[in-house]
Steps between C-alpha positions, in 0.01 A plus 500: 500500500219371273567251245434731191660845649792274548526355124344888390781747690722219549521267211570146473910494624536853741821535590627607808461806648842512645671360168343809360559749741855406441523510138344846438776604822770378312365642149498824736837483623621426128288762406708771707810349352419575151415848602840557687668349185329781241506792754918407568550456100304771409585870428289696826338744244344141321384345805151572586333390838164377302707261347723351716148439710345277190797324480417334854123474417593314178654251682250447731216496294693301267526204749183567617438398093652181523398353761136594335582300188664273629509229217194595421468582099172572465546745758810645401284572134226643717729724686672631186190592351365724820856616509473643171270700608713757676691741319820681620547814360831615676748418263833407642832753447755290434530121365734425833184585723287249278783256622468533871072477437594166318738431756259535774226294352735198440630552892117460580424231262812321637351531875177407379578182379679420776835530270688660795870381401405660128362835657836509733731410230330663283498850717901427516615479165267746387615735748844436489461577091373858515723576761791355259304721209442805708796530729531833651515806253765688390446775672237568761411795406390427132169373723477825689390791411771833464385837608701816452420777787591811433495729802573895546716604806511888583857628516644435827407174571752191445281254252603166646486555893148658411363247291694179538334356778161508335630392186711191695186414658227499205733415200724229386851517332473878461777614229589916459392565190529913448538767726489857413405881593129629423305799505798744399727318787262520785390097493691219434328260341610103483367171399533162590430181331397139701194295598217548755513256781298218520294661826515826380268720182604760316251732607683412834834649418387805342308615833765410703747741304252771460509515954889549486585873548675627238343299181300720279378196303522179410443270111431152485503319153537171408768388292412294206762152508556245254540165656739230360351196422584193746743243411292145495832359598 
């Protein structure tokens, strides 16, 4: 390569191609950790898939960032300044999500620098902490959302050996909640209370009830739940 392309693309001190290549792979890999960390600590209506995605980018580009600089001042200045330049309007839900972005960007700083031991035992002890903080909640189901399904047999038909496979197979700790006659005694109606499974919709339920023979219809509303705050301890 020509003398000035080299000092132009290159600069004065290129690194390595391979010492790199291996950085931004291990920012990567760290990357992916902080994002199993929030998704396994975090309630599944609060995780969002745009997110969890930036929190591997910000790592990378992060320690692509570093290795720019370098210990460069001037052009750490000159990088703030085009930096600033950018504006992020998505403002972030919760102050615990603004702690895995700042988490990420330290993990890729670490790598960048070539601070592995600090990005590892760093990654650790962080880890381990919201873990400690964010255990496993109380109860599962304060995360989940509760449906009740209300559903209209016509006299004649046994409710539960009509209806309980489908419910077994779409819904989630089902509970009896009322179960009486309808339509001057000709329907029974009853309702059940529980969660949707995780590979299953609402709107899947509700069609699969309306095929059985013998249910004249079928309600599906969703129960409004107060969750209990975690413990931090």
């Amino acid at each position: 390569m020509p003398e000035f392309l080299r000092t132009s693309l290159l600069g004065n001190t290129p690194a390595h191609w391979l010492d790199v290549v291996i950085r931004l792979v291990t920012a990567v890999i760290l990357g992916f950790g902080v994002t199993w960390l929030y998704r396994v600590t975090r309630p599944k209506t609060q995780v969002t898939k745009s997110f969890a995605v930036t929190l591997v980018l910000l790592s990378v580009l992060i320690a692509m960032v570093t290795q720019i600089i370098g210990s460069n001042i001037a052009l750490a200045f000159s990088l703030v300044g085009a930096l600033s330049i950018v504006r992020f309007r998505t403002v972030v839900r919760d102050t615990e999500d603004t702690a895995f972005v700042i988490f990420s960007v330290v993990i890729g700083m670490a790598v960048g620098t070539q601070n592995l031991v600090v990005a590892l035992t760093g990654y650790v002890i962080v880890g381990g902490t919201v873990f400690l903080m964010k255990p496993r909640r109380i109860s599962r189901t304060l995360d989940e959302a509760q449906y009740m399904v209300t559903i209209r047999v016509g006299l004649g038909y046994d409710v539960e050996p009509l209806v309980g496979t489908v419910l077994d197979a779409h819904m989630q700790r089902r509970h009896l909640m009322s179960m009486g006659t309808v339509k001057q005694g000709m329907s029974v109606e009853v309702a059940y209370s529980g969660s949707i499974s995780d590979d299953r919709q609402p709107e899947s339920l509700v069609k699969a009830l309306n095929r059985l023979e013998g249910v004249q219809g079928v309600d599906l509303a969703r129960q409004a739940t107060t969750a209990a705050p975690d413990p931090w301890w």
